[in-house]
Backbone as a ProteinNet text record, in pm:
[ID]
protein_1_A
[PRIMARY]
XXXXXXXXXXXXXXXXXXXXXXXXXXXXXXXXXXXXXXXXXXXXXXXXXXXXXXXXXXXXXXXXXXXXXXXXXXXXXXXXXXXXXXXXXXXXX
[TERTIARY]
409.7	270.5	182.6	219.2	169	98	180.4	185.5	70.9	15.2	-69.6	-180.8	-168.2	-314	-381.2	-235.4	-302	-345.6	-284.1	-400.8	-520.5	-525.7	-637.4	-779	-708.6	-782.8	-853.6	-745.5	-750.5	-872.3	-835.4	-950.9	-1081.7	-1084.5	-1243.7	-1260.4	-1189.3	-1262.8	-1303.2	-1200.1	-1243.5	-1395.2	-1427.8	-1522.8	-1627.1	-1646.9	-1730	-1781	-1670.2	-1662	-1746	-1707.5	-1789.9	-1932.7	-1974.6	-2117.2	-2226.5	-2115.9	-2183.8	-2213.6	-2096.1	-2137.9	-2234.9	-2242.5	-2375.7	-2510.7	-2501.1	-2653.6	-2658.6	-2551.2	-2595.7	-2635.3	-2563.5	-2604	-2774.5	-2848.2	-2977.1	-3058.1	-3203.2	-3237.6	-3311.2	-3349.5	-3351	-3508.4	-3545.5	-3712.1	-3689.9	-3815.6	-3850.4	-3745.5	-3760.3	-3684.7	-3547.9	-3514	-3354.2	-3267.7	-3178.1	-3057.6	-2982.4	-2920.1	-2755.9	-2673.9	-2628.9	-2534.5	-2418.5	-2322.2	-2244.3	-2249.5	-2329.6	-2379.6	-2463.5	-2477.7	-2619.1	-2520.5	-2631	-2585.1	-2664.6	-2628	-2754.6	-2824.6	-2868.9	-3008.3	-3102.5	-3057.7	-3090.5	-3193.1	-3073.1	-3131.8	-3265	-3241.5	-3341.7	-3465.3	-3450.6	-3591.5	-3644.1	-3594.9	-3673.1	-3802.6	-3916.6	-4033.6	-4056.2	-4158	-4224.2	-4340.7	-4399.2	-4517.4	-4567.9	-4661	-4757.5	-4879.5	-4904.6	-5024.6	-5110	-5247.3	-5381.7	-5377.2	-5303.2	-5303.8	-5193.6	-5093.9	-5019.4	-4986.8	-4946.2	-4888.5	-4760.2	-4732	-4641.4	-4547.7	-4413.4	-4309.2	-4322.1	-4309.9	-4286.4	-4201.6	-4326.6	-4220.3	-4111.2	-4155.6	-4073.2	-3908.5	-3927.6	-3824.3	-3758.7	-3813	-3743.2	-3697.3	-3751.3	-3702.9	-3593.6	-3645.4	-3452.2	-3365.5	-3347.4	-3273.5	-3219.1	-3298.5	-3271.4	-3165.6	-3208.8	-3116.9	-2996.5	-3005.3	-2805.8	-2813.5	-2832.7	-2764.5	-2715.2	-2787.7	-2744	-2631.8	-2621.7	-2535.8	-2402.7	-2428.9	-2298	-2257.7	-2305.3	-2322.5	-2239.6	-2311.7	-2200.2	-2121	-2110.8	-1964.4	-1831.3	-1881.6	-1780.2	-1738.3	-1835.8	-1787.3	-1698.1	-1771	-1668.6	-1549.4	-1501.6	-1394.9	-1337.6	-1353.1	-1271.4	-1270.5	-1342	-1299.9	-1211	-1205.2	-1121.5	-971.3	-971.9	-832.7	-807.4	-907.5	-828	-777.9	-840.1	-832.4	-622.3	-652.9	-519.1	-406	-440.4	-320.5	-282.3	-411.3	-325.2	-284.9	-305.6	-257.3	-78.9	-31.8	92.1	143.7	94.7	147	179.9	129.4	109.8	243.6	355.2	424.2	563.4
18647.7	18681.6	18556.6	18421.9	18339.9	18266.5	18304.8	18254.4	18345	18484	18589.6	18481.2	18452.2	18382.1	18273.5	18221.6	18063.6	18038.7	18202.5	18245.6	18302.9	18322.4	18423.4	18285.7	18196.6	18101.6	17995.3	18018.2	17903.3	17972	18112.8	18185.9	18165.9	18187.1	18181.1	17998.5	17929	17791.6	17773.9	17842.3	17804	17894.4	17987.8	18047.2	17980.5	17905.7	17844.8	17710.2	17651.6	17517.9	17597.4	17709.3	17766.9	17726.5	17806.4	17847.3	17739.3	17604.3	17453.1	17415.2	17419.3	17379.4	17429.3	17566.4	17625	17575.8	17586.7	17533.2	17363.3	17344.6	17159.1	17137.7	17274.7	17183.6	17217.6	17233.3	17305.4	17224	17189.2	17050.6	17076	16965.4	17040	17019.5	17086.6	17130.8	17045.2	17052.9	16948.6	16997.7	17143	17241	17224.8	17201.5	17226.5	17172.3	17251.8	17226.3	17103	17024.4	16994.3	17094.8	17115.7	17242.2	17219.7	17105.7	17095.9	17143.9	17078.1	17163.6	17298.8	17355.7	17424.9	17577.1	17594.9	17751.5	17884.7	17992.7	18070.5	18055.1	17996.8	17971.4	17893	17791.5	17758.2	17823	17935.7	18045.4	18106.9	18130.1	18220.8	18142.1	18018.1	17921.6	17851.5	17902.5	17824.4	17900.6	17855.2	17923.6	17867.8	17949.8	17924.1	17867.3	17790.7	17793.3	17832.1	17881	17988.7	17886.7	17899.3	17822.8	17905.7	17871.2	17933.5	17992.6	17847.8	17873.7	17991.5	18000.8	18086.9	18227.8	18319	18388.2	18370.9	18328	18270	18420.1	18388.9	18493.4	18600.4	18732.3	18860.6	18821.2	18846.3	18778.1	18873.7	19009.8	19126.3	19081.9	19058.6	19004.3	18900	18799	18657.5	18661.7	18751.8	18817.4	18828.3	18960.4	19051.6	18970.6	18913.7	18818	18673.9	18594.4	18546.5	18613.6	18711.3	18815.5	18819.3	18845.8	18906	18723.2	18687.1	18524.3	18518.7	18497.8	18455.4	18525.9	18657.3	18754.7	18713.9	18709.2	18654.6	18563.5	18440.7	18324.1	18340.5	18408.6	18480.9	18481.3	18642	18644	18577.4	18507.8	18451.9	18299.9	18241.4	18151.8	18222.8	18316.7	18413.6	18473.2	18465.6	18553.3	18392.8	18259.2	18129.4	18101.2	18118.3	18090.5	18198	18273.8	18398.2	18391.6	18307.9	18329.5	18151.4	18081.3	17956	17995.8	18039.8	18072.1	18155.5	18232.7	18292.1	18204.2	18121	18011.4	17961.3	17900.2	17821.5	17873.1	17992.8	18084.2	18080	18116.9	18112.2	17996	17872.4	17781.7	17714	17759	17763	17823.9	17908	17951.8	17939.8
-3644.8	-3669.9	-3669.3	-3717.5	-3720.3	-3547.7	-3462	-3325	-3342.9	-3335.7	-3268.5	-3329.1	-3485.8	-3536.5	-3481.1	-3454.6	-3394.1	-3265.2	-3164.5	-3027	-3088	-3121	-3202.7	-3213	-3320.8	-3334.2	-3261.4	-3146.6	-3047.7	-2945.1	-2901.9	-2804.4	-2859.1	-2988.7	-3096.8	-3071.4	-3112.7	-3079.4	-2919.7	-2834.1	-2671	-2661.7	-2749.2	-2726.8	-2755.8	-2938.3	-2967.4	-2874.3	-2838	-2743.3	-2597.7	-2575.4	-2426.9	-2449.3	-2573.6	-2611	-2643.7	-2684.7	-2707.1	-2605.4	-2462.6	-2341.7	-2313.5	-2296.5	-2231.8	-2299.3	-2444.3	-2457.3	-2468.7	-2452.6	-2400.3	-2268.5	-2186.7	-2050.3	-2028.1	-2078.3	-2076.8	-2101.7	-2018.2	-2119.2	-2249.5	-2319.4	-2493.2	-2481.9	-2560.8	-2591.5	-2696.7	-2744.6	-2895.2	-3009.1	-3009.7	-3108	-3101.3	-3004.1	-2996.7	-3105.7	-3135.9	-3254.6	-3187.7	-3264.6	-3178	-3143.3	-2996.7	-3041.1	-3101.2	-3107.2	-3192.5	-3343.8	-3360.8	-3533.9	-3548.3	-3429.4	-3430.4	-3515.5	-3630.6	-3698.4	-3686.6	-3705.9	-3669.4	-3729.4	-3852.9	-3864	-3832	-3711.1	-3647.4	-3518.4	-3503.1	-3394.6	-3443.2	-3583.1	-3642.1	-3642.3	-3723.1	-3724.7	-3574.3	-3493.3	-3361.1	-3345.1	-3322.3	-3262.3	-3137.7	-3052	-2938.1	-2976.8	-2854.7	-2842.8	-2704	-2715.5	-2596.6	-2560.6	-2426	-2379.2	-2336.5	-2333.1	-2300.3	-2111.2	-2053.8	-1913.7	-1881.1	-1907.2	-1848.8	-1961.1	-1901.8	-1976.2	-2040.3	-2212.3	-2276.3	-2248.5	-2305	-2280.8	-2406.8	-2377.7	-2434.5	-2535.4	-2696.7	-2779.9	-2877.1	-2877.7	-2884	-2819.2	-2714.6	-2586.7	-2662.9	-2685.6	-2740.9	-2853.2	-2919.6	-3093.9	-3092.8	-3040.4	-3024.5	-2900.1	-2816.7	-2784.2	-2886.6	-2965.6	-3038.8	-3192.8	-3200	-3261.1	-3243.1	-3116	-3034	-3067.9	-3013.6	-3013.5	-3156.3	-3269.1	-3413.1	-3451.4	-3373.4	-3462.8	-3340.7	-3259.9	-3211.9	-3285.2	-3317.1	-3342	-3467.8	-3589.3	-3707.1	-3692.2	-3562.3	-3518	-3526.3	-3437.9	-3401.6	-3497.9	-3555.6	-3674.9	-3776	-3840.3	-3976.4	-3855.1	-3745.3	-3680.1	-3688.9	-3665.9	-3654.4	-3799	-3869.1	-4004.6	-4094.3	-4067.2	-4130.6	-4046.6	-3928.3	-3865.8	-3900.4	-3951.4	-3964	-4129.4	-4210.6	-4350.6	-4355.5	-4270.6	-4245.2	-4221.8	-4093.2	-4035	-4136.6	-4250	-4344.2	-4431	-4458.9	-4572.3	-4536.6	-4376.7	-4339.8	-4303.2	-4301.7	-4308.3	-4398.4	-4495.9	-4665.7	-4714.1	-4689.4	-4736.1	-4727.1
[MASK]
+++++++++++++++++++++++++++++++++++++++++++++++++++++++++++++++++++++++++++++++++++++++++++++

């Protein structure tokens, strides 16, 4: 059982490590988190800013997109911390 945890754990870090790449490779706005450290509340406290000249982006849109992001973001931290909490629980014994 211990082997299933420590794939378990390992897919959730290759995931988190995916999700750092992606928003590193992006270039960073003023706002930007580190993504290494970045938490969802990070996600939550980012704002836009909108300009006079163009039409700024649909912020209904950026809401609830910023949304799915954080809650993934949850996700998948409490799913690597609950399977690292485990590993050592069985390595523990």
């Amino acid at each position: 059982m211990s082997d299933d945890i420590a794939r378990a754990l390992e897919r959730l870090t290759e995931r988190v490590e995916e999700l750092s790449r992606r928003i590193g490779d992006e270039p960073k706005p003023r706002h930007a988190a580190d993504p290494a450290h970045m938490t969802p509340q990070d996600i939550y406290d980012v704002r836009f800013t909108t300009t006079r000249l163009l039409p700024g982006y649909h912020t209904p849109e950026v809401d609830a997109f910023l949304e799915r992001v954080a809650l993934a973001l949850e996700t998948i931290i409490r799913e690597r911390d609950e399977a690292r909490a485990q590993l050592a629980a069985l390595q523990g014994r």
